[in-house]
VOPA-971207 format. One record per residue (C-alpha): x, y, z. Coordinates in steps of 0.2 Angstrom, whole numbers, padded with zeros to 4 digits, always signed. Each point is the difference from the previous one (the first is absolute). Last residue first. Layout:
<recs>
XYZ
...
</recs>
This chain:
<recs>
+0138+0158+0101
-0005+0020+0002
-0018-0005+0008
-0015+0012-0002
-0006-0010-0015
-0002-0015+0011
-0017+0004+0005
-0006+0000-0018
-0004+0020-0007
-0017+0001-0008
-0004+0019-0002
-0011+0003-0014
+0000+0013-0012
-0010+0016-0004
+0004+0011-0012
-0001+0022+0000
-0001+0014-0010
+0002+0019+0004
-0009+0003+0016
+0002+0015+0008
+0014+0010+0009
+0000+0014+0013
+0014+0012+0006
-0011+0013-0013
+0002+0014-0016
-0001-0015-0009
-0008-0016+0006
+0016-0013+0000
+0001-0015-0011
-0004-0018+0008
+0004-0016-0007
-0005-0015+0011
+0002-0016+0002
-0013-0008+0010
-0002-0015+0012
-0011-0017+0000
+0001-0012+0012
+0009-0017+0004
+0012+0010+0011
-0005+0016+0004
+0007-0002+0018
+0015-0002-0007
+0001+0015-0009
+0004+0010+0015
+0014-0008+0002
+0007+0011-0016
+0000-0004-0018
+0015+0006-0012
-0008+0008-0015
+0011-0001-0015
-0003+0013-0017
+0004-0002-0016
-0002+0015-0014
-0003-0005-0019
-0001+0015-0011
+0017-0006-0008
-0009-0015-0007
-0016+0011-0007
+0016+0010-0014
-0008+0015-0003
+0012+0006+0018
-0008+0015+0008
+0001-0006+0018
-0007+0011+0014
-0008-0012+0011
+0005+0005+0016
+0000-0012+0015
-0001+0001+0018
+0001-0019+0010
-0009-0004+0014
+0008-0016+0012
-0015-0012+0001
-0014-0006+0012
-0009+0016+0002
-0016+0000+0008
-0016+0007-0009
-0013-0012+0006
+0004-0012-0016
+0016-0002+0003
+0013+0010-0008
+0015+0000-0015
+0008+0016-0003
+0005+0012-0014
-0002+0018+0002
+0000+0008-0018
+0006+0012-0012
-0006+0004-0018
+0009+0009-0014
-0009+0011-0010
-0008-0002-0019
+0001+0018-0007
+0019+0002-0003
+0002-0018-0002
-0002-0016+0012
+0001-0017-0011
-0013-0012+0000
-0007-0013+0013
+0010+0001+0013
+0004-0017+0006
+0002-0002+0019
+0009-0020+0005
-0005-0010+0014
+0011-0007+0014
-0007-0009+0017
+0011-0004+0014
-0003-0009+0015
-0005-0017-0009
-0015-0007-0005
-0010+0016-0011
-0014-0008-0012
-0005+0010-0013
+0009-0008-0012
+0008+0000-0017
+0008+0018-0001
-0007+0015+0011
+0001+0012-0015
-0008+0018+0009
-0004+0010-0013
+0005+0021-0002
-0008+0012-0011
+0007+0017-0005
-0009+0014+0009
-0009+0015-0012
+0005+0017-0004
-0011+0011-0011
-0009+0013+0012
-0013+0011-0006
+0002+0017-0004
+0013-0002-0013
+0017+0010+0000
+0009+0004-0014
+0018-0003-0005
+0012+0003-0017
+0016-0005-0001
+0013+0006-0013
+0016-0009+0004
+0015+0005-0010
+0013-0008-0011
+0013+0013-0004
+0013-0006+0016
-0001-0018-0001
-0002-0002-0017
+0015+0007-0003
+0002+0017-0009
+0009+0009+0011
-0003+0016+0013
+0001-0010+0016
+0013-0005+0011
-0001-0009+0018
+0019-0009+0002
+0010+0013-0006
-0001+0014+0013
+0006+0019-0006
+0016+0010+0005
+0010-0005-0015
-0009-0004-0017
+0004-0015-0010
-0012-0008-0013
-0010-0012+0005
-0004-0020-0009
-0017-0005-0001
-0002-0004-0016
+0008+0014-0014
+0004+0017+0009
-0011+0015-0006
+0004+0015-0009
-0013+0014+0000
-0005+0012-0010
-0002+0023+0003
-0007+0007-0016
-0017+0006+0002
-0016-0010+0001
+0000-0018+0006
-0010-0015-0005
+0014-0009+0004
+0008-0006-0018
-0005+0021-0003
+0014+0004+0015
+0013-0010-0008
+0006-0018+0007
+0015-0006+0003
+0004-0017+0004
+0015-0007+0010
+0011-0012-0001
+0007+0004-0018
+0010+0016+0004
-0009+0016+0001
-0007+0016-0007
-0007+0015+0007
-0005+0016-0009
-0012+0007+0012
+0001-0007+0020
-0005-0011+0011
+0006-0018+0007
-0009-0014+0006
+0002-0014+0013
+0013+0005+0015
-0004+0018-0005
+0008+0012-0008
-0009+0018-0008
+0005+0014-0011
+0012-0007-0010
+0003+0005-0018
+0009-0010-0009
+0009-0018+0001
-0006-0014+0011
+0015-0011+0004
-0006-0003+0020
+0009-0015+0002
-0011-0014+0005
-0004-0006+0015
-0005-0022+0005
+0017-0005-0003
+0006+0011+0015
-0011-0012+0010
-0014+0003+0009
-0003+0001+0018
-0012-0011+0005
-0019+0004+0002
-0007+0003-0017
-0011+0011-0005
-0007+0009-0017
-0012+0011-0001
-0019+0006-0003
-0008+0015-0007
-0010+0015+0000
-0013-0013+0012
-0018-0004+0000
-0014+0000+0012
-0019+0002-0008
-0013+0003+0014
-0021+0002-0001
-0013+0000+0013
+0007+0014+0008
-0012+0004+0015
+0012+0008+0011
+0002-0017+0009
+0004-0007-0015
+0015+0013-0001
+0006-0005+0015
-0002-0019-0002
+0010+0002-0015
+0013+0012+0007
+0002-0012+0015
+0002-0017-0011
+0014+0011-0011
+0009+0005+0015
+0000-0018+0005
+0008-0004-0017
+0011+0011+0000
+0005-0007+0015
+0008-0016-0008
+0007+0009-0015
+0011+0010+0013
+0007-0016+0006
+0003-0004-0019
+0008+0015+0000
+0010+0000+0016
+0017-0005-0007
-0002+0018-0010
+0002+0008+0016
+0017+0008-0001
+0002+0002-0019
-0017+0009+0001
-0012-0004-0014
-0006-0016+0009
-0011+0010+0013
-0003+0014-0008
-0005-0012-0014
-0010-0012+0010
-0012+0013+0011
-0006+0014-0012
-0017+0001-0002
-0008+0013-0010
-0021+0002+0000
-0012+0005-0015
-0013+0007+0004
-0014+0000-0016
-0015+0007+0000
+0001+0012+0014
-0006+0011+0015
-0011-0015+0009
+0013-0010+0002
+0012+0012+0008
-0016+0004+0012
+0002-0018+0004
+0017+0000+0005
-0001+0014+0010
-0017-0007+0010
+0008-0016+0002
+0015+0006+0007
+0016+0003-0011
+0014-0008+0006
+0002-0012-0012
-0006+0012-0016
+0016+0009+0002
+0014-0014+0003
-0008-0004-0017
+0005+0013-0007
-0013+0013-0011
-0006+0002-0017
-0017+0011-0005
-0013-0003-0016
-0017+0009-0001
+0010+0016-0002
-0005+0002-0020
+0006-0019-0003
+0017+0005-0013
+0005+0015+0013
-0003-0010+0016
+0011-0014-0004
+0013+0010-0006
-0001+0011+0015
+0000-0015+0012
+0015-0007-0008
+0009+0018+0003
-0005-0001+0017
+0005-0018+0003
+0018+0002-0008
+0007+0000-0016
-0012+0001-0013
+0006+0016-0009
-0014+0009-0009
+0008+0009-0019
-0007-0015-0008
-0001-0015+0012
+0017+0000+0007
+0014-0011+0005
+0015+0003+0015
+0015-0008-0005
+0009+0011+0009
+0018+0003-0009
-0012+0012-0014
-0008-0002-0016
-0017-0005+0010
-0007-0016-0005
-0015+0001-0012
-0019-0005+0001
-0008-0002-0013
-0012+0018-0005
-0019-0004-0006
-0003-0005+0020
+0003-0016+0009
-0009-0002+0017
+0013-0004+0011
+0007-0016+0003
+0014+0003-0011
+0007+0013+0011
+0001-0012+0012
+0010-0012-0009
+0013+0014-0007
+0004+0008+0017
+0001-0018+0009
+0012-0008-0014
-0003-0013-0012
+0007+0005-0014
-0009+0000-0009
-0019-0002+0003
-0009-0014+0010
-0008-0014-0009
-0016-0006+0008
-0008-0011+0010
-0018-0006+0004
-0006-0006+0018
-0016-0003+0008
-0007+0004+0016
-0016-0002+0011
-0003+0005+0017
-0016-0005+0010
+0008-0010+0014
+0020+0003-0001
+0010-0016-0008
-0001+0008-0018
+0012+0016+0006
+0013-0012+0005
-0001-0011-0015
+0002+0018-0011
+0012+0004+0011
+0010-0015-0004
-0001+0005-0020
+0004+0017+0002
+0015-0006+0009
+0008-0012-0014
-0005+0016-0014
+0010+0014+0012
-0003+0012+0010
+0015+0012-0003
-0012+0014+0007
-0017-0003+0004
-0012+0007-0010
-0019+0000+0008
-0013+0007-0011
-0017+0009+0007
-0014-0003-0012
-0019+0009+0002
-0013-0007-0013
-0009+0011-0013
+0001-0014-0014
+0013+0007-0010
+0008+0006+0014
+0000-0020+0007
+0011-0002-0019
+0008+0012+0002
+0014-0008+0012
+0005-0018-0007
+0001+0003-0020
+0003+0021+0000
+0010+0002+0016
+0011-0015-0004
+0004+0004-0019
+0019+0006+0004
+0003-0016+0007
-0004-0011-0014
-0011-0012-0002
+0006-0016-0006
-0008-0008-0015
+0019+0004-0011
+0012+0006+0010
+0006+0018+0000
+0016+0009+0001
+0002+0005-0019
+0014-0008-0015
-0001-0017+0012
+0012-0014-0003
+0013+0003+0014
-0014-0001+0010
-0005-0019-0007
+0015-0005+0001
+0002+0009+0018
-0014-0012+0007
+0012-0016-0004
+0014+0009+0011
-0015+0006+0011
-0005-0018+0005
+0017-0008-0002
+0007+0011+0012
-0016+0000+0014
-0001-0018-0002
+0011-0014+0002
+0017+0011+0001
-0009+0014+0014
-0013-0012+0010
+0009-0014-0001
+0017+0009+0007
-0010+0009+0013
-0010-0016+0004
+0015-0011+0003
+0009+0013+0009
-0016+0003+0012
+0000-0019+0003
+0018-0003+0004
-0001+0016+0012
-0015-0003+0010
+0005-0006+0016
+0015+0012-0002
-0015+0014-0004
-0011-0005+0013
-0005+0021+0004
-0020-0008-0004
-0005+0016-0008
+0014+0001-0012
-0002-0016-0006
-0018+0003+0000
+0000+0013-0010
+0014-0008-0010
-0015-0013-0004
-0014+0010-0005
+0009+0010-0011
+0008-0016-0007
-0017-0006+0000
-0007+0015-0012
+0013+0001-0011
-0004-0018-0003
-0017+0003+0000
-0001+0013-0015
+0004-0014-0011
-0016-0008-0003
-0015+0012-0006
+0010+0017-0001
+0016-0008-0006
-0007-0008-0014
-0012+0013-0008
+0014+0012+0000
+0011-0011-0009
-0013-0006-0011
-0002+0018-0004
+0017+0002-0003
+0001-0013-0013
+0006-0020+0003
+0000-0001+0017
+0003-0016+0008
+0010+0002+0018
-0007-0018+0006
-0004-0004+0016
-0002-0017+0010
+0017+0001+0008
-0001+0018+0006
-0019-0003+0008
+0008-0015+0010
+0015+0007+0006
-0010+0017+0004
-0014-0010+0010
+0013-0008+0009
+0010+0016+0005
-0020+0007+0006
-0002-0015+0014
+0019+0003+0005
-0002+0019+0002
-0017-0003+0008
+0006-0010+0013
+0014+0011+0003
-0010+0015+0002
-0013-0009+0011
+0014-0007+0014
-0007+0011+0015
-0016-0003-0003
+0002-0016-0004
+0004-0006+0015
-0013-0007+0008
-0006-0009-0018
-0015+0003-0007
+0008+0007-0015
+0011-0015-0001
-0012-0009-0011
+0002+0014-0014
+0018-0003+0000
-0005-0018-0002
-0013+0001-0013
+0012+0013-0012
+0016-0012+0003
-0010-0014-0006
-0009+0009-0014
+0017+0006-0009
+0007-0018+0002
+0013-0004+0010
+0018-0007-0004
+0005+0018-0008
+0016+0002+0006
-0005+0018+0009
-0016-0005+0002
+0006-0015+0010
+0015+0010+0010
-0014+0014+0006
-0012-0013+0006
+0012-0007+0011
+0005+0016+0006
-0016+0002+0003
-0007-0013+0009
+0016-0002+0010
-0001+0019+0006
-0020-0003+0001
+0005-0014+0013
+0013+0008+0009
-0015+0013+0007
-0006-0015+0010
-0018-0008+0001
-0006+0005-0019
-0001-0018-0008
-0007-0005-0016
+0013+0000-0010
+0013-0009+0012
-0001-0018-0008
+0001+0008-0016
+0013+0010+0000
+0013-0015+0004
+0007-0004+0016
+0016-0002+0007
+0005+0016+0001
-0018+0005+0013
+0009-0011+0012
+0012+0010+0001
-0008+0016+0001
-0011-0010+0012
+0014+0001+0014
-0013-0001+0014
+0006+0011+0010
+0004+0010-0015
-0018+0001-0003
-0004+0003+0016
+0002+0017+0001
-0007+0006-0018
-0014-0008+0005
-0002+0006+0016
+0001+0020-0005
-0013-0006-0016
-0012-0007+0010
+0001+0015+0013
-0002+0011-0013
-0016-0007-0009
-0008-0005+0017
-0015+0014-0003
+0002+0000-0020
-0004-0022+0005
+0007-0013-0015
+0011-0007+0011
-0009-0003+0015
-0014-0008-0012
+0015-0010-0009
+0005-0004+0016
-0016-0006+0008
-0005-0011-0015
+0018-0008+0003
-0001-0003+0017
-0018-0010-0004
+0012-0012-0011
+0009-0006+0016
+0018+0005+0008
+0015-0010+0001
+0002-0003-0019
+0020-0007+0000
+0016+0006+0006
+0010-0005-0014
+0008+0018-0003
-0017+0003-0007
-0014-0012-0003
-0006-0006-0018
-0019+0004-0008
+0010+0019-0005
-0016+0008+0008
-0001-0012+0016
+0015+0003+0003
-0001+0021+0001
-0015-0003+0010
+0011-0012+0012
+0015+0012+0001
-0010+0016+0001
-0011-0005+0012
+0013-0013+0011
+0010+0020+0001
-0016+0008+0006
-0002-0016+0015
+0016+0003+0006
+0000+0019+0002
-0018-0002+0008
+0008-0010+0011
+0000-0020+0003
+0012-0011+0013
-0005-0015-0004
-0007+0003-0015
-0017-0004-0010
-0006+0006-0012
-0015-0007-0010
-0008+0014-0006
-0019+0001+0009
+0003-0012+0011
+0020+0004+0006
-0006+0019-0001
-0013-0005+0013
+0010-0009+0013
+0011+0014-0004
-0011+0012+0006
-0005-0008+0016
+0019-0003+0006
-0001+0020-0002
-0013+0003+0010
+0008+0002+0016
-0003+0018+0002
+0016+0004+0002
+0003-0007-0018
-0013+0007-0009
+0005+0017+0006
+0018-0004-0006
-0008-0005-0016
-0007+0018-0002
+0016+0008+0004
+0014-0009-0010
+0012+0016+0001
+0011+0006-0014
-0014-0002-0015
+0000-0009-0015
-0002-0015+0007
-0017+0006+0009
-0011+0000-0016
+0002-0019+0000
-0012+0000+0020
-0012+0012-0008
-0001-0012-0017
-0001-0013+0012
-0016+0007+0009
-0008+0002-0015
+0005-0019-0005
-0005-0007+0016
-0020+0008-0004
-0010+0008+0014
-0020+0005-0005
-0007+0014-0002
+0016+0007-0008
+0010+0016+0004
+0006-0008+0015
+0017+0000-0004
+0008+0009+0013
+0014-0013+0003
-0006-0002+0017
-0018+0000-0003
+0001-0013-0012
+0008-0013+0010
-0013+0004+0012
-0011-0005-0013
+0011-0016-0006
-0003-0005+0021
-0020+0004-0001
-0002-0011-0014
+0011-0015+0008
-0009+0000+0017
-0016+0000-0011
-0011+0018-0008
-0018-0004-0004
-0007+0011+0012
+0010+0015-0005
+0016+0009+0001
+0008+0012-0010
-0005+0015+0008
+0004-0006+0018
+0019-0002-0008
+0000+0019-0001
-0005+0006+0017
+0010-0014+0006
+0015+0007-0011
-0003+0018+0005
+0000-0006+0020
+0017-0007-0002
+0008+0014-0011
-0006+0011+0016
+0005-0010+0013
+0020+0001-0006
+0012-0006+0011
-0012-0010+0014
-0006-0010-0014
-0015-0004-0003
-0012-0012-0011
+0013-0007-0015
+0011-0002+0017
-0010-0013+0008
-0002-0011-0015
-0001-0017+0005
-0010+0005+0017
-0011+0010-0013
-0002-0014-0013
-0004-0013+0013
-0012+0008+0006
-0009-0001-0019
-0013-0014+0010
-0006+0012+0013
-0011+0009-0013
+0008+0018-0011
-0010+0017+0003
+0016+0007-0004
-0002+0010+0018
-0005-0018+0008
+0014-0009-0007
+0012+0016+0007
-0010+0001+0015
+0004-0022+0003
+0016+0003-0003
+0003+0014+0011
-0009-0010+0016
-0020+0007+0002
-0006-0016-0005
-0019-0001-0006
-0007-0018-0003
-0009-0007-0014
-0018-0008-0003
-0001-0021-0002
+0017-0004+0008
-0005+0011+0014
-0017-0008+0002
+0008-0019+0001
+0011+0008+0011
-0010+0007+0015
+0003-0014+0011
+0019+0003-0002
+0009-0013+0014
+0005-0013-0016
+0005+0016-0009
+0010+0007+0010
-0007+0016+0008
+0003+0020-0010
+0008+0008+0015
-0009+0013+0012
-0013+0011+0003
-0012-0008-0012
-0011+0012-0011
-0016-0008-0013
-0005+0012-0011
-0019-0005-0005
-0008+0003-0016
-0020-0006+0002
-0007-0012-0013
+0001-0017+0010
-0007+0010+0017
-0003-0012+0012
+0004-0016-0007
+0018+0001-0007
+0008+0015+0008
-0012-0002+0016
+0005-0016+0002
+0017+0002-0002
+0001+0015+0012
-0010-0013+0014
+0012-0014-0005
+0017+0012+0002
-0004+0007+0016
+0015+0000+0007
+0003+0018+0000
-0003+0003-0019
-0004+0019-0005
-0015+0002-0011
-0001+0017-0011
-0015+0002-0011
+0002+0007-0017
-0012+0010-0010
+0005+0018+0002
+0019-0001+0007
+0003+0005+0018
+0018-0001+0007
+0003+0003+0016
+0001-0012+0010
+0010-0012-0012
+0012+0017-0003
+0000-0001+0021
+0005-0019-0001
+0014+0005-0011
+0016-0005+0013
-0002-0019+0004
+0014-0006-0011
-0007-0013-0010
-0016+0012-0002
-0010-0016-0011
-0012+0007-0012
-0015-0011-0009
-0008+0008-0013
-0020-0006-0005
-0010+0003-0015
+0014+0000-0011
+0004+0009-0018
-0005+0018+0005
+0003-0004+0018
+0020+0000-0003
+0001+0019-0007
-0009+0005+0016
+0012-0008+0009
+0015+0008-0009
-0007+0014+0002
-0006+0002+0019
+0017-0006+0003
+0007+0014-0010
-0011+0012+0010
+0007-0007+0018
+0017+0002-0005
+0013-0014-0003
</recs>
């Protein structure tokens, strides 16, 4: 020990004592004694002259610091005339353990901890390391620290998780679990040569209740999941019983629902649960027991396929399976599992919608009137559901339930539907429906009227987008702060083909529009063709005096805000082409994808949107030339007819024939140009419902260019965006039941949110957790979503159970709070949501399993 570190570790002694005693056991520092000098202090050296250096201490000089050197041993104590003083002031030992106390500025009585734990303080191996963690573990300390504090810090310091002011078993644990997954236990293997090993099980057996004879972190991870997992169920598995206590449960759901430990928990998981065999334990139990718990990936499997058979047979109720698909959102796994979920949760909604709908329509306008305010959603569920079928890749897990909702969906509703629809086709002398705009009219109902008035319009039309998806985007658009929507329809023309629709949607001379009198199918307004961007531009531009411009969407996306602006500022009217689904869905190779296509048409509808706002458009129509028919499984050779048109023929397609002198057989319809609002002589022939003609080369499953309802039923949507924001937060009550009084280890309460969430009424999330009134927590903490849109107050219910921890115990027979707390947007912070208060009264038998 060099002279300038005994001069600082005896200094570092005289800021708490007046006097230091120091013993040179081996005779070998008297000349650092001689020659140290420190402001202040007076140096005494005993030679058998114990009274007169007591006297002096004592009587002499009461406020004077002395440093008392003995060449020699330390005497006994019955020999020590000095020791009265020595036990009353502190003594300065130059052996290792005494420089290492002194360097941690630590009193004689932690000696024990460094003799215990020799190699935690040097090693001969690595010096370095062992310096780092005394640098470290000096931090951490302070003047309230005991044998056992200072222990769970060292602990600390050799899992590097000293992240905390304070040392916790569970941080360091969640160091120690994180080692499974690796090849080498490195970080318990410090903890063993450092001979604190018996220390922390001693601590893990407090805290948790394991206990072993032989125990390892291994060990103690499989008792986690076992126990927890037994707990959940109320019932142990394999027989093994609950080995481990409730305060192991708040620390594996905490571990568990940690991003930082997320792949470690997972990695475990998955390991032990063959280990454990609770895929077979899981067989004997039904969904209910397992609905609340996330602990092994097994679980959701179970959850789901159970799900999947009871929607499937119909033994639970469309709420039901909605609250508990829901439920599983804060679940582990269900990330991973969301698609299947979802497909389960939106199969039940279609069984229940199909079975409470009726296909009534005794005119065509009734018939119009019917599907755009109920029946829309059945085409929109089966989109949504195939999406996820197909998202999900569960297709044998699925199978049975996809069958049934194909057939459904096809003989229960799409058939009859247009079957009963074609009645009122088959009836009409002209293609129109009474009080339903037509398409040809768009430009002069939805789009001059903001001319009129001197107001800029830019008008989105998205290809093949159909009634269904209009509606969804309108609930999209509605959830964005400050946006407003609302949704109209209208009848497309016929048939309902791209180059047709969009010509439609122009502004609509003196001349009608006519198809050309050639295999192209092209249309024209007057002597100006309409196919194409540029020659819809030109159209645009001649009837609005070149206040009026069109361009693609793909166009206005990559525009920077400068660009788009300035496009703005130049014109009236912009009308913008989108054309996702029907590339997609035309082509016999992707035409599977057209519900998936549908899906990001939606996202490219959301960017345009905000794009154009932020270009200072305050006012957006989105529509569509037409919509379609899908349906996923290949169809049979029932569902084609033979193509028995006569005439003419300019132009096949899967759903509409062209051509001048045509006639047919009795499953299809003719129609002459003048029935379309046409010019010239070129008519159409249309298959009857929703059956296809024949065409090689072409896809058959995405068609368009009929009459169903599907396909010449349109969205019109018109959006503006306010100043001020319209979105508010649904609200939530706690319901604690018939006491406030808590007397056992758990406590269960139930969440009510008080209305449904819609567009403009948000969901809200919480931390839930029950604490003392100092802030501690006494609970395990629960994240919740309140998102439910149920009308029905019953299926807003959600029920929480708080497991209490040790902590709680020294609340006992005061009052705690439960609390709901939402997170500060834009922060990591949260703030107080609601809160009750309860009592803790627990008996003192209440801890005893008989």
């Amino acid at each position: 020990m060099t002279e300038n570190r005994i001069q600082q570790a005896i200094s570092r002694l005289f800021q708490k004592h007046r006097i230091v005693f120091w013993y040179d056991d081996k005779q070998e520092l008297r000349d650092a004694f001689e020659a140290l000098a420190m402001e202040g202090v007076e140096k005494l050296e005993i030679q058998n002259n114990e009274f007169g250096i007591k006297h002096k201490l004592l009587r002499e000089a009461p406020k004077q610091s002395f440093l008392v050197y003995k060449e020699g041993k330390q005497p006994e104590p019955l020999q020590n005339w000095l020791l009265d003083v020595e036990l009353a002031n502190t003594t300065f030992r130059t052996d290792q353990v005494a420089i290492w106390l002194s360097e941690l500025e630590l009193p004689n009585e932690f000696t024990e901890i460094v003799e215990k734990h020799t190699a935690f303080f040097d090693t001969a191996k690595a010096k370095v390391q062992a310096e780092k963690r005394k640098v470290t573990l000096k931090k951490l300390l302070n003047n309230e620290d005991t044998l056992s504090k200072v222990r769970l810090k060292m602990l600390a310091v050799c899992v590097d998780a000293t992240q905390l002011a304070d040392a916790r078993i569970d941080v360091i644990l969640e160091a120690l679990l994180a080692e499974l997954v690796k090849p080498k236990q490195a970080l318990f293997g410090l903890i063993q040569r450092c001979e604190l090993d018996g220390f922390l099980w001693q601590q893990v057996e407090r805290f948790y209740g394991y206990t072993s004879k032989q125990p390892t972190v291994k060990d103690f991870a499989i008792e986690l999941f076992k126990s927890c997992y037994s707990m959940g169920v109320n019932s142990s598995l394999n027989g093994d019983g609950i080995n481990l206590s409730s305060d192991a449960l708040v620390f594996f759901k905490r571990w568990k629902d940690s991003r930082t430990h997320q792949e470690v928990f997972e990695a475990l998981s998955d390991n032990y649960a063959e280990l454990l065999a609770v895929e077979e334990d899981l067989n004997k139990r039904n969904l209910k027991e397992v609905i609340e718990l996330d602990y092994f990936r097994l679980i959701d499997k179970k959850v789901i396929y159970e799900l999947v058979k009871a929607v499937e047979q119909r033994t639970l109720s469309e709420g039901e399976v909605t609250l508990w698909c829901r439920g599983r959102r804060q679940g582990h796994w269900f990330g991973e599992f969301k698609f299947l979920y979802e497909a389960v949760d939106i199969a039940s909604q279609f069984f229940a919608l199909l079975d409470a709908i009726a296909l009534d329509m005794a005119t065509s306008s009734e018939a119009v009137q019917g599907y755009v305010s109920h029946w829309y959603k059945l085409d929109q569920l089966y989109r949504q559901y195939i999406y996820c079928l197909k998202a999900s890749s569960q297709n044998t897990l699925l199978n049975s339930l996809s069958e049934k909702i194909e057939n459904l969906y096809t003989n229960r509703y799409v058939l009859p539907l247009n079957n009963a629809w074609q009645t009122h086709v088959d009836g009409m002398t002209k293609w129109q429906v009474p009080d339903v705009t037509s398409q040809n009219q768009f430009f002069s109902k939805w789009v001059k009227p903001y001319l009129d008035k001197n107001n800029k319009i830019c008008v989105i039309i998205s290809d093949a987008f159909r009634y269904e998806a209009g509606e969804e985007m309108v609930g999209r658009v509605r959830q964005e702060d400050r946006y407003q929507a609302k949704l109209e329809h209208a009848l497309s023309s016929l048939p309902s083909y791209t180059q047709l629709g969009m010509a439609s949607l122009l502004p609509q001379g003196d001349a009608l529009l006519n198809i050309a009198d050639n295999k192209s199918g092209t249309v024209s307004a007057g002597a100006q063709t309409t196919q194409g961007t540029e020659n819809r531009d030109k159209v645009l531009k001649s009837a609005l005096v070149e206040r009026a411009g069109a361009v693609q969407a793909k166009q206005v996306l990559e525009m920077t805000i400068a660009e788009s602006r300035e496009l703005i500022k130049a014109h009236d009217v912009v009308y913008i082409y989108h054309n996702r689904i029907d590339h997609t869905g035309d082509k016999m190779q992707s035409e599977g994808e057209a519900f998936e296509a549908v899906e990001k048409t939606f996202d490219d509808l959301m960017k345009l949107i905000k794009k154009l706002a932020n270009a200072n458009v305050n006012n957006l129509l989105i529509t569509a030339d037409h919509g379609f028919i899908y349906q996923n499984k290949p169809l049979e050779d029932s569902d084609f007819l033979a193509n028995d048109v006569k005439g003419e023929v300019l132009y096949n397609d899967r759903r509409f024939v062209l051509g001048k002198s045509l006639s047919c057989g009795q499953s299809l319809k003719s129609f002459t140009a003048e029935q379309l609002g046409l010019s010239g002589d070129v008519h159409a022939v249309i298959p009857k419902g929703i059956q296809r003609l024949r065409l090689s080369g072409s896809g058959s499953r995405f068609v368009h260019g009929g009459a169903s309802l599907q396909e010449v039923i349109i969205p019109v949507i018109s959006i503006n965006k306010k100043r001020q924001s319209d979105l508010t937060y649904v609200e939530v009550d706690i319901l604690r039941g018939g006491t406030n009084v808590i007397t056992s280890g758990q406590l269960s309460v139930t969440l009510y949110q008080t209305e449904p969430v819609t567009d403009k009424i948000r969901p809200r999330q919480f931390k839930a957790g029950i604490y003392t009134e100092s802030g501690t927590l006494i609970s395990d903490k629960h994240d919740v979503l309140l998102d439910l849109t149920s009308e029905n107050p019953r299926e807003r219910e959600l029920k929480l159970r708080f497991v209490l921890t040790q902590e709680a115990d020294a609340a006992n027979n005061q009052q705690v709070l439960l609390k709901l707390e939402e997170p500060e947007e834009g922060s990591n912070q949260y703030r107080k949501y609601k809160e009750l208060r309860y009592t803790i009264r627990r008996s003192f038998t209440s801890d005893f399993d008989f």
